[in-house]
MIRO-193948 format. One record per atom (N, C-alpha, C): x, y, z. Coordinates in steps of 0.1 Angstrom, whole numbers, plus 5000, padded with zeros to 4 digits. Layout:
REM residues N
XYZ
...
END
This chain:
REM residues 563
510549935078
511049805078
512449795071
512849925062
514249895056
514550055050
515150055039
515050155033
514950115016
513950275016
513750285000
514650364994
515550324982
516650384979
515950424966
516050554961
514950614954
516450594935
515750544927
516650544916
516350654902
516050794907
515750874897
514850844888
513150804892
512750784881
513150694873
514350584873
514350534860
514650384868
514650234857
514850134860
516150094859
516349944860
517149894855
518449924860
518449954872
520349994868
521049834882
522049814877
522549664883
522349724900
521649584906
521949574920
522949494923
523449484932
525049394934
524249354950
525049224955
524849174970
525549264981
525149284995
526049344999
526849305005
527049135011
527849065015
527648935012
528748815012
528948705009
527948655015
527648515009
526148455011
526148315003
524248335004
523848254993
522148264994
522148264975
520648314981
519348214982
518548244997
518048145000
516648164998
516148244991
514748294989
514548374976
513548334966
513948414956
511848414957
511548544951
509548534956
508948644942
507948574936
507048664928
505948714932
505348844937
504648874938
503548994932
502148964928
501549054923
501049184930
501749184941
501849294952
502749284958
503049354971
503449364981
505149394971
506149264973
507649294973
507849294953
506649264948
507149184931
507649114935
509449124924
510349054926
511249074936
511948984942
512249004954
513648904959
514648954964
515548804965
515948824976
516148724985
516448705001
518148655000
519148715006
520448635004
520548625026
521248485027
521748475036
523048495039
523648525052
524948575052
525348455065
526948465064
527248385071
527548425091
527348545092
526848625103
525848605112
524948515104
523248535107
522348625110
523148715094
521748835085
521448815074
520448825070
519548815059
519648935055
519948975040
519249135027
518649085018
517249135020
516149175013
516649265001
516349204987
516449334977
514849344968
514149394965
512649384965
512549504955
511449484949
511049564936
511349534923
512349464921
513249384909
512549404895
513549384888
513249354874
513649224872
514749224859
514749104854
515949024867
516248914871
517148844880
518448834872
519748834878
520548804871
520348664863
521248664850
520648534841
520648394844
521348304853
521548214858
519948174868
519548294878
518848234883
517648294876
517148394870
516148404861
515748254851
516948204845
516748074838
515847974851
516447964859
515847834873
514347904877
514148034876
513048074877
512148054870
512348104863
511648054848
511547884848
511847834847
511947694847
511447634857
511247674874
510047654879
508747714881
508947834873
507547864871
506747734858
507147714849
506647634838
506447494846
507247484854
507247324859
505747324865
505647404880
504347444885
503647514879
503647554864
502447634860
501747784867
502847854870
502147964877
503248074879
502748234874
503648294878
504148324892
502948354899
503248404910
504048284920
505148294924
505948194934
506748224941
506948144951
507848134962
508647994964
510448064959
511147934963
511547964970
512247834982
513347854991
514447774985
515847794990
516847704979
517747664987
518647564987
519547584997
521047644994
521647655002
523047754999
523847694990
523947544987
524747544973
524247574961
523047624958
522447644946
523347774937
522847874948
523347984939
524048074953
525548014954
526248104963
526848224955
526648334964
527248484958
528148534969
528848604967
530048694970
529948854968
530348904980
529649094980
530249124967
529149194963
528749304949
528749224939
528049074938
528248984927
526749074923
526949074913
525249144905
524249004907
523049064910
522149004914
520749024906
521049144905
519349164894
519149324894
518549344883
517949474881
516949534889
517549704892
516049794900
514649764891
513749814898
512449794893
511649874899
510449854896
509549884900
507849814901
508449654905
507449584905
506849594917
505349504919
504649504933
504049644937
503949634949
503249734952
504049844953
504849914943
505750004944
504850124934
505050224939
504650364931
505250394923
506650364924
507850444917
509050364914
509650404907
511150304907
511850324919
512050234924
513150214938
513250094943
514550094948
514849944953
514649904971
513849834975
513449834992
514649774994
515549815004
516249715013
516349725025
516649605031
516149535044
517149435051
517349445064
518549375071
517949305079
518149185079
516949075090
518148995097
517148935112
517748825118
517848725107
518648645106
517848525099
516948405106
517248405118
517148335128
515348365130
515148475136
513948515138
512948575129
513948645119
513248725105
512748855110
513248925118
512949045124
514049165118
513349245110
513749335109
514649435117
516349455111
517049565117
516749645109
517649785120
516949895112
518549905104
518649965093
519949965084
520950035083
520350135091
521450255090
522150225105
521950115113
522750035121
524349935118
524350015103
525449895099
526349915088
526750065093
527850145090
527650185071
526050205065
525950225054
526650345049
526750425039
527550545035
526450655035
525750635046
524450755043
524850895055
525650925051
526051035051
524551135061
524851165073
523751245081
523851335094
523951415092
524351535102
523251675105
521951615100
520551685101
519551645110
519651725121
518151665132
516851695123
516051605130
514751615125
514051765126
513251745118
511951895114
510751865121
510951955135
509651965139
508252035132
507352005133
506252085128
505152135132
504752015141
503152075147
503151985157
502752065170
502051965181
500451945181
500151825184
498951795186
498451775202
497451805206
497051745221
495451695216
495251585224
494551505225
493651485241
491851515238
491651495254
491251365255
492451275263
492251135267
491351095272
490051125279
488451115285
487451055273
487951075259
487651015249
488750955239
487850885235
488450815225
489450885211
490750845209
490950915199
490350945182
489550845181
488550865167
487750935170
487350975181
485651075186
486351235186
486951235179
487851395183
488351445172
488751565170
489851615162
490851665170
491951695169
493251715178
492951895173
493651935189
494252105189
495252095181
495652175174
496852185166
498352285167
499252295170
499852455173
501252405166
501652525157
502552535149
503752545158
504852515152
506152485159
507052555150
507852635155
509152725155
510652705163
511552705156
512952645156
513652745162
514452805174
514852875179
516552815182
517252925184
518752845188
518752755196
517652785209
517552695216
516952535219
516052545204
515352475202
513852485195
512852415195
511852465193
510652465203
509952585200
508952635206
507452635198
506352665208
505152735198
505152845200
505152945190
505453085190
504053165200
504453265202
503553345210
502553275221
503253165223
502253095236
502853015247
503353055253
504553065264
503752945271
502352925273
501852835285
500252785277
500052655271
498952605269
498152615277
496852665283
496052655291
495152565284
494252485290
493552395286
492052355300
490852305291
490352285307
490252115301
490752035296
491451895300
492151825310
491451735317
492251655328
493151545322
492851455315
493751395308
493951405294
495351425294
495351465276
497051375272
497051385259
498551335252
498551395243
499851375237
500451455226
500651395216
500951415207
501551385189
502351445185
503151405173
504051535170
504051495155
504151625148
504151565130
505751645128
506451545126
508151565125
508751475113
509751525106
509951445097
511851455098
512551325094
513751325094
514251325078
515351385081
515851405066
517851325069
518151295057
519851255058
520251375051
521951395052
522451495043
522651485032
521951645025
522251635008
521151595006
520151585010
518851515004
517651575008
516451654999
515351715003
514351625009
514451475011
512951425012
513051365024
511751365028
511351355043
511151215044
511751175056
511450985062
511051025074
510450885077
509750885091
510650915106
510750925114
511650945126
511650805132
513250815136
513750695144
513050665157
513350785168
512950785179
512650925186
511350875198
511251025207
510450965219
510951105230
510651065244
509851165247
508751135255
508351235264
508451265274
508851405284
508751435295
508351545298
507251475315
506451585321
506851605332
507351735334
508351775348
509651755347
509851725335
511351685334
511551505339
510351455341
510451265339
509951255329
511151165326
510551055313
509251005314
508751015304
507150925306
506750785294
507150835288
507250695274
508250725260
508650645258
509750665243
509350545236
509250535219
509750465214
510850505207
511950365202
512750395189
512650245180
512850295168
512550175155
513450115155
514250055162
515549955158
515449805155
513949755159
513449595151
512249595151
512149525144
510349495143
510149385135
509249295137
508649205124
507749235120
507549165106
506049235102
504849225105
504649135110
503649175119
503149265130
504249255133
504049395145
503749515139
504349555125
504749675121
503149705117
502449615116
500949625112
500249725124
500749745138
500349875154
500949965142
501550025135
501950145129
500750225128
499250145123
498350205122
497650265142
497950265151
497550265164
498750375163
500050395159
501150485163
501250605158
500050585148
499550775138
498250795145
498150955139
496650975139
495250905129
495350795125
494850695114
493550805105
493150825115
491350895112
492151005107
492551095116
493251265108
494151205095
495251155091
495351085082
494551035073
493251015070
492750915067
491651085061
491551155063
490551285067
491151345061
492551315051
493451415045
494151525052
494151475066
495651495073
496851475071
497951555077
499251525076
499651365087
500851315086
500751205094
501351315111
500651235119
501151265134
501551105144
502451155148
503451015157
502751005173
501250925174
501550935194
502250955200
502551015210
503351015222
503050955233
501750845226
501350805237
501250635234
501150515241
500650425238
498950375235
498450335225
496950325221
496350215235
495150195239
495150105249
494849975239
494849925229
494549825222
496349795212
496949885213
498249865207
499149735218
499049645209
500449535220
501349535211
502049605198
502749625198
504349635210
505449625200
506949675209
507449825207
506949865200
507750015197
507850115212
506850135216
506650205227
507450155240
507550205253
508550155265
507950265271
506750255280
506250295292
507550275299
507750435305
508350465315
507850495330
507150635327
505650675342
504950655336
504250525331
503350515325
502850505308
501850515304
501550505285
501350655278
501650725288
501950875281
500850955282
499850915288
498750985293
498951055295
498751235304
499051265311
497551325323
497951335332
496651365341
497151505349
496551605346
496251755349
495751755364
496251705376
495451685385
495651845395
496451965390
496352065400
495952195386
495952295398
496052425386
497452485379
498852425392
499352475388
500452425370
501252525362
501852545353
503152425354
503052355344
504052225341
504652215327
505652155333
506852185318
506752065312
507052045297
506551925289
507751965278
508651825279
509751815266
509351735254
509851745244
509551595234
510951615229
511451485228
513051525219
512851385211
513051425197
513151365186
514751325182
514951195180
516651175176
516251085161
517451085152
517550985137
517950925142
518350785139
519350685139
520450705144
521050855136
522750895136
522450975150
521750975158
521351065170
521351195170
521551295161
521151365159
519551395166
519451575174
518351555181
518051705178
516151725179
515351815184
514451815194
514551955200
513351955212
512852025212
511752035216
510652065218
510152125232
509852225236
509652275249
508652365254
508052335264
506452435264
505752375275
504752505282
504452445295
502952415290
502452375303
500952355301
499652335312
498852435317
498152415327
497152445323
496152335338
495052355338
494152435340
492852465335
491952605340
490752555338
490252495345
488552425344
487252545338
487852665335
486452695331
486952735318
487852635306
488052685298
486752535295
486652505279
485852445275
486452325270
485452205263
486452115258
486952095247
487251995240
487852015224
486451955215
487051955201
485951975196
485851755192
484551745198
484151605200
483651555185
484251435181
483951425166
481951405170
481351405159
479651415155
479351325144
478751225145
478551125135
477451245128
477451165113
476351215105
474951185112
473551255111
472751245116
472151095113
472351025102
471050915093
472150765101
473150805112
473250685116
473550665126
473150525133
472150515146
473750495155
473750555165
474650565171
474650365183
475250355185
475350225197
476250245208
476250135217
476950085225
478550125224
479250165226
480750175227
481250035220
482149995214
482649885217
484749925220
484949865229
486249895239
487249785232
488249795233
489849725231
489849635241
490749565237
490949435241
489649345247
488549375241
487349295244
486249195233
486049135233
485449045221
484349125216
483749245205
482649285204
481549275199
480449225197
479749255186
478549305186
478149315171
476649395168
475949265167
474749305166
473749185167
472349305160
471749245148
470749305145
469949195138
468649235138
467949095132
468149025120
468749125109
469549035098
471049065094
471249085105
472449205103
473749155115
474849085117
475649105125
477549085127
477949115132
479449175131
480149095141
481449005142
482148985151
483249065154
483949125162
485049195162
485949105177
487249015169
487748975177
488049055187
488948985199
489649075211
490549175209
491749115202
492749215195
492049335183
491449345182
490949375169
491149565171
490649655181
490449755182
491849865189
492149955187
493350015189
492850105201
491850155201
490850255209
489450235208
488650265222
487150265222
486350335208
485550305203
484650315194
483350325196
482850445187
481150445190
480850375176
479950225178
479550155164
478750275157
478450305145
477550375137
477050285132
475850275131
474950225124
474150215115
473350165101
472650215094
472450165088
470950105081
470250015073
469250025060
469850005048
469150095035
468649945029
466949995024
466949865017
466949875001
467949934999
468449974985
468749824979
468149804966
468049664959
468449724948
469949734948
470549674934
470349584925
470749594916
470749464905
471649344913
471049234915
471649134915
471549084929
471149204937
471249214954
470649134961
470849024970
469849004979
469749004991
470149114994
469949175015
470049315009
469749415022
469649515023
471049545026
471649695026
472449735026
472849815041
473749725044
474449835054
475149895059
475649955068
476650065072
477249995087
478349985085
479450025101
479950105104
480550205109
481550335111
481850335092
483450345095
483850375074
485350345078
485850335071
487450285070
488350385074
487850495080
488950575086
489150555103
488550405106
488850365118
489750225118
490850215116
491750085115
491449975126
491249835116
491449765126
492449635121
492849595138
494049505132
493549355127
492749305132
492449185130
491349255119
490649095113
489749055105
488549085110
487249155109
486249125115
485049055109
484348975111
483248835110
481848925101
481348935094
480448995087
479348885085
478248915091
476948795089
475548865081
475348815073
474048935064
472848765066
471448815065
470648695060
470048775050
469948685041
468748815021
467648785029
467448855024
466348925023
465148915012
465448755004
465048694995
465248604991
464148494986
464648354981
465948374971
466748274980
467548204970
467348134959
467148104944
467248014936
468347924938
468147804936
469347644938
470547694932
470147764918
471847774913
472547874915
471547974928
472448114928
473248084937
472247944945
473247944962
474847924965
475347874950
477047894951
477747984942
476648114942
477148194932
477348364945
477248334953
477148434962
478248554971
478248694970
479248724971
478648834984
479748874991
479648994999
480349094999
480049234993
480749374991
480549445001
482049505001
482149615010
482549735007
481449855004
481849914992
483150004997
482950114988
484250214986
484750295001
485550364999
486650354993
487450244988
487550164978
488150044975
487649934981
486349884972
485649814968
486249634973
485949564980
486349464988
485049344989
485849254979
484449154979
485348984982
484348884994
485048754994
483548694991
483748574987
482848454982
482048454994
480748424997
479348425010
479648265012
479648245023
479748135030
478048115038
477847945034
476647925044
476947925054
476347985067
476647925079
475647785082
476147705090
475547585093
475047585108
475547705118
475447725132
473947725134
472747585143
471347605138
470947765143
471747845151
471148005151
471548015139
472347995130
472448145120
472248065109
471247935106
471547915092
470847975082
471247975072
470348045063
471148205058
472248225067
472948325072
474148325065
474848455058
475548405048
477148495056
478148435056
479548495061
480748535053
481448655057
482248665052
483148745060
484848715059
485648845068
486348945059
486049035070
487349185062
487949285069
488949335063
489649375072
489249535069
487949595071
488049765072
486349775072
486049845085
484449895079
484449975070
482749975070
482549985054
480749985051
480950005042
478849925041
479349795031
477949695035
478049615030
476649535031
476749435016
475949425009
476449245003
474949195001
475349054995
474849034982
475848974974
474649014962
475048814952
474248844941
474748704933
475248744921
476348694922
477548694908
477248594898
476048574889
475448524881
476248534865
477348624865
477948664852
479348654852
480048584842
481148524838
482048654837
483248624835
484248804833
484048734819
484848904813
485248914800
486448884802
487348924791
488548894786
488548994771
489349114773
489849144762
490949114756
491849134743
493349104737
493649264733
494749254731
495149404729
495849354710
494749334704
494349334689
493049254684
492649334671
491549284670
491249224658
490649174657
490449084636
490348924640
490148874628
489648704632
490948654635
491948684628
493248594627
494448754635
494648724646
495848854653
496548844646
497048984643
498448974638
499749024647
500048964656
501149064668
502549054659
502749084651
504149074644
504949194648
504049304647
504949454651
504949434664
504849334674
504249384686
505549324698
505949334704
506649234714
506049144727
504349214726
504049154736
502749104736
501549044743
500348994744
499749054754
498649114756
498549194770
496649124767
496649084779
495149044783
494449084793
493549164794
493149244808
491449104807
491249064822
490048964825
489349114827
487949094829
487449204838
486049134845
485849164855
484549114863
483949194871
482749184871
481349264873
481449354888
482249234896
482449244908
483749274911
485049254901
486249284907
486949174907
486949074909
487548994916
488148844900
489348814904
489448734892
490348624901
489748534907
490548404910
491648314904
490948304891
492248204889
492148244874
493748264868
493948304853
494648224846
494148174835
495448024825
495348114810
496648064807
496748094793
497447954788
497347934772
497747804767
498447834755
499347854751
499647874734
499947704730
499047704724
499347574715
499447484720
498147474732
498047354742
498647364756
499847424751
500647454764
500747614774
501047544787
500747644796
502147754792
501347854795
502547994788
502348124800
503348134805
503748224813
503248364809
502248404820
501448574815
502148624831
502648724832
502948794843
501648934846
501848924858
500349024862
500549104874
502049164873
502549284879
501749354889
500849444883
500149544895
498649494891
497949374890
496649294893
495749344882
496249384870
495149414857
495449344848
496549424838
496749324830
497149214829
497449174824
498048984823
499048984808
500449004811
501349024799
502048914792
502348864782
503248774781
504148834770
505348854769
506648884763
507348774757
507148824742
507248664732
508748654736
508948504736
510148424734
510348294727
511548244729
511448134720
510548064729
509348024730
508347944736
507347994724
507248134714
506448164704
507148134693
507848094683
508848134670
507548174664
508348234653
507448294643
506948154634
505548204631
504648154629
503448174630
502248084628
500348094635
500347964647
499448024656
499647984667
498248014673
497947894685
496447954692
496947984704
496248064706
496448134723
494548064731
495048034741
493448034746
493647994756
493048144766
492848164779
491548174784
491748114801
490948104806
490748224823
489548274824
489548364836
488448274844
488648284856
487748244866
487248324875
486348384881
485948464892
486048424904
485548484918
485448444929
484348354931
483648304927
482248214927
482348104915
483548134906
484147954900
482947984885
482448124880
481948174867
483048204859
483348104850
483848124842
484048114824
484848224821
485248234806
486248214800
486248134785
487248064777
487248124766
488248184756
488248234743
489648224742
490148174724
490748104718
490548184709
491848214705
492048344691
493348264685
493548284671
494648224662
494948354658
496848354661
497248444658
498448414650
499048554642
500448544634
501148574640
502248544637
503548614645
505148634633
505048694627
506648694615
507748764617
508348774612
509348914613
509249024605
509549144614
508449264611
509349354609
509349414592
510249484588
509449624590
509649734598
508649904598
508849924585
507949974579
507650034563
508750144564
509350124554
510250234551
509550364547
510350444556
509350614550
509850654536
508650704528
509050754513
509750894516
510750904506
511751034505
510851164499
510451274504
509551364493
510351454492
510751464477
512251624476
510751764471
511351834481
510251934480
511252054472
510752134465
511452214458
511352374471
513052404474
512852514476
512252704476
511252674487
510152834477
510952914484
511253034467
511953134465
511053234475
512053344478
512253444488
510953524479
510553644483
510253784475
511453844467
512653824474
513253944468
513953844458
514453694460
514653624453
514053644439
513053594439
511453634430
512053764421
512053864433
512453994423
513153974411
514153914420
515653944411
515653824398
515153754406
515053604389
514053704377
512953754385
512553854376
512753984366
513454024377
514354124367
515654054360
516453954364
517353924351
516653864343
515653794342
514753724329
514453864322
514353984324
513954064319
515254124312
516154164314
517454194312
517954114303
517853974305
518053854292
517553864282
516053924276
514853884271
515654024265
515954164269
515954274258
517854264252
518454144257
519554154253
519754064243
518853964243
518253904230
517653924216
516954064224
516354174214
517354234204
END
C-alpha cells in the first residue's frame, strides 16, 4: 500500500511534508497506523505519514486538547484546510514506532484524495535510486483438479543464467497433471540496499501468449485484503516462504490480476512439449525471466494431496462464491458468498471437553491456515443450564493460534433460540464459556501510599481471564487523565503539568467484554527527585611485590644507619 522507510533501528528523527497542503486527517490508533497524519495536496493527492511519535508542537497541543475534551485516547479527527496549512518539508512530527509496527520506520503512502485509493510511490519521481531486476527463486506448480489448500505444491529451484533464468538440470517438466498453475517465490530489491520487497509485476506465457499479469499500481484497502488469495496462504502459514499466484483464485474479485487467455490455468490437453515464460518487472521496469518447457505423460502420478488428521470428520466440500454452511445438532457455521478464495473440505470435530467455566462442548473447523475474507456466523447451543445471572455474562472463544473471543449473543430466530452467536474472522475451535470474573489491574509500584517521584511515568497493565478489556478510565483527582495504550497491554501515562508535584489519587477503572468490572484507587506522591549522590571511597593503592621488596629493604638500610 506505500512504502516502509526503514530508520536504523532508532526513533525520533524529524519527518517534513512532502508537498504543500494542509493537513486534513490527524488518527490515534492502538493498532494498525498509531499515530498517523493525512496531508492534502492541492493536485488531488493525499501523504499518509504513519507510525509517529510525538506531532509537531502546534498540532500535538490541538490533539491533546481534543483528546481531554472527548475523554479518550484513541481518535480520529478530520480538520479543514485552514487549520493547520503546511508547505513542502514544514516538519510535521517525529518517526516512531507506534501501532502495529515491529520496528522503527515510517509507512508512506500516496492516495487519490478523491477516491482514497492507494498509488504506488515509486510512480512519482522519489530519489530511490534502482537499477536491480528482481530475484528469482523457486517455481511452484499446482494440480488445478483440486483445490489449492488440499495440496502441497512441486517445488524446483531457479538459477540465473546470462540468458536469464532456468531450473537447472531439467530442460522439460514432465508431469501426469491436466490442469496445473504456477507461483513464483521472487523478491525485488532497489540499489544499494540488501532487503527484499514484494514484486511490482509479472505475466505469464504459454506458447509464447500471454495468459494473465498482474501489476501493483492502485489498490484500496479493501481490496488489498485478496492479497491473502494472491500467496500460497496455507504453505505460508505451514512456515513456508511466501509464493505470488500466477494464477487468479476462483473466489478472488479482487483487481490486481488481468485475465488475458484466461485465469492462468493451464490445461495439458496433448502429449506434446510446451514452452512457459514468467517475466517479473519493479516499478523502475527492470525485468527477469523465467523459461522452461513442460509436458504431459499420463502414467506419471499425482502430487502429493494434502490428508486431514485422522480424529476429524471430513464433509461436504464447501465451493466459492457460494453461501455455505455446516449444520450440526448443536453446532453451526455461516460462511457468507464472498467468503472463500478456493473449494474447501470442512474438517470437522466435536470434544466434550468441560473446562472451567464452559458451557458447550468444544469444537473444531479446518484451522486458520485457510484464509477467509469475510466474517463467518458461529452458532453453539450449551450444553447446560444457564443460571439468570450468567445469561449476560457469556462469551465465545476461538482458540489458538491467537486466541479470539466476542460477547455470545441470544439468538431470538424461533429455530435457533436458546442458541448463542458470534462472528470471526479465521477457523479455529471453538467454545462458549461464562466470564463470571472481573480483570485485575496491576500499578508498576507498590506500598499503601506510591511513591512515583523517581519515576516519569504510570504504567497500568488490566488483565482478564479471557483477554479481552473493553473499556479503560483513569481519573487523577477526579479528573479524566490521558493513559495511552500503544501496542494493547499496558496503559501509560507520562506526568505533566496535569500532575504537579504533590499527593494525588489515581483511580482507574477496567471493563471486560461482558461489562465485569474493576475499580482501584491508590494515593500517590509525586516531588522532585534528587538521585542519591554516590559516596567517594579513596582506596589506598596495593603495593607491587617488588615494590614491597624495596620499601623493605630501605626500612632496613635506614634502621642500621641509625644504628
Amino acid at each position: 500500500m506505500g512504502l516502509d522507510l526503514r530508520t536504523g533501528q532508532k526513533e525520533n528523527f524529524p519527518v517534513f511534508a512532502a508537498a504543500d497542503g494542509y493537513i486534513a486527517h490527524v488518527g490515534i490508533q492502538s493498532q494498525s497506523f498509531g499515530r498517523y497524519i493525512i496531508i492534502n495536496h492541492p493536485n488531488g493527492f493525499s501523504t499518509l505519514y504513519a507510525h509517529l511519535n510525538d506531532f509537531f508542537p502546534a498540532l500535538e497541543q490541538y490533539v491533546t486538547e481534543q483528546q481531554y475534551k472527548q475523554e479518550t485516547w484513541e481518535i480520529e479527527l478530520d480538520m479543514p484546510k485552514e487549520k493547520f496549512p503546511v508547505f513542502k518539508s514544514k516538519f510535521i512530527a517525529y518517526s516512531g514506532n507506534t501501532g502495529a509496527s515491529q520496528g522503527p520506520h515510517l509507512h508512506f503512502e500516496i492516495r487519490n484524495t478523491k477516491t482514497d485509493r492507494c498509488l504506488n510511490p515509486l510512480f512519482f519521481g522519489l530519489p530511490v535510486p534502482d537499477n536491480v531486476p528482481p530475484d528469482l527463486i523457486k517455481l511452484s506448480v499446482y494440480d488445478r483438479s483440486y483445490s489449492v489448500y488440499e495440496q502441497t505444491p512441486a517445488l524446483f529451484s531457479l538459477k540465473k543464467t546470462d540468458s536469464g533464468y532456468i531450473i537447472p538440470k531439467l530442460p522439460v517438466i514432465k508431469t501426469g497433471l491436466k490442469k496445473i498453475s504456477f507461483g513464483i517465490q521472487a523478491y525485488d530489491r532497489v540499489s544499494r540496499s540488501p532487503n527484499p520487497n514484494g514484486i511490482y509485476s509479472a505475466q505469464l506465457f504459454f506458447d509464447h501468449k500471454p495468459q494473465i499479469s498482474f501489476a501493483l499500481d492502485s489498490l484500496s484497502y479493501g481490496e488489498s485484503e485478496y492479497v491473502d488469495a494472491q500467496v500460497d496462504y496455507k504453505y505460508r502459514y505451514d512456515g513456508g516462504v511466501f509464493i505470488q499466484h500466477l494464477s487468479q483464485l476462483p473466489g478472488d474479485r479482487g483487481v490486481v490480476y488481468k485475465p488475458i487467455n484466461g485465469d492462468g490455468v493451464i490445461t495439458l490437453s496433448d502429449t506434446g512439449i510446451h514452452a512457459v515464460s514468467i517475466e517479473i518487472k519493479d516499478a523502475y521496469l527492470n525485468a527477469s525471466k523465467l523459461r522452461f518447457f513442460i509436458q504431459y505423460n499420463d502414467s506419471l502420478g499425482k502430487m502429493n494431496i494434502y490428508e486431514p488428521d485422522g480424529y476429524l470428520e471430513p464433509l461436504q466440500h464447501f465451493i466459492p462464491n457460494s453461501v455455505n454452511i455446516l449444520d450440526k445438532p448443536d453446532f453451526e457455521v455461516y460462511l457468507p458468498e464472498g467468503c472463500l478464495y478456493d473449494t474447501i473440505q470442512p474438517l470437522y470435530y466435536r470434544n466434550n471437553s468441560m473446562q472451567l467455566y464452559s458451557v458447550s462442548a468444544l469444537y473444531q473447523l479446518n484451522d486458520a491456515s485457510i484464509p477467509l475474507h469475510d466474517d463467518i456466523t458461529i452458532r453453539i447451543k450449551p450444553n447446560k443450564p444457564i443460571p439468570d445471572e450468567w445469561k449476560d455474562k457469556l462469551i465465545i472463544q476461538r482458540g489458538s493460534p491467537g486466541n479470539s473471543v466476542h460477547k455470545a449473543v441470544w439468538q431470538n430466530d424461533p429455530i435457533a433460540i436458546g442458541w448463542l452467536m458470534a462472528r470471526f474472522g479465521s477457523f479455529g475451535t471453538f467454545q462458549a464459556f461464562a466470564d463470571t470474573l472481573p480483570p485485575e489491574i496491576k500499578i508498576s509500584a507498590t506500598g499503601d501510599t506510591l511513591d512515583f517521584s523517581p519515576d516519569s511515568s504510570i504504567i497500568v497493565e488490566p488483565m482478564d481471564n479471557f483477554g479481552g478489556i473493553k473499556n479503560f478510565r483513569a481519573e487523577l483527582d477526579s479528573q479524566w487523565v490521558r493513559f495511552t495504550n500503544d501496542k494493547g497491554r499496558f496503559f501509560i501515562y507520562k506526568f505533566d503539568e496535569r500532575c504537579p508535584f504533590g499527593v494525588h489519587q489515581l483511580k482507574v477503572t477496567a471493563e471486560d467484554l461482558v461489562g465485569n468490572t474493576t475499580t482501584k484507587t491508590w494515593w500517590f506522591k509525586r516531588y522532585q527527585y534528587t538521585p542519591p549522590k554516590k559516596k567517594i571511597v579513596h582506596k589506598k593503592r596495593a603495593s607491587s611485590k617488588r615494590h614491597s621488596d624495596s620499601y623493605r629493604k630501605g626500612s632496613e638500610e635506614t634502621t642500621k644507619n641509625k644504628k
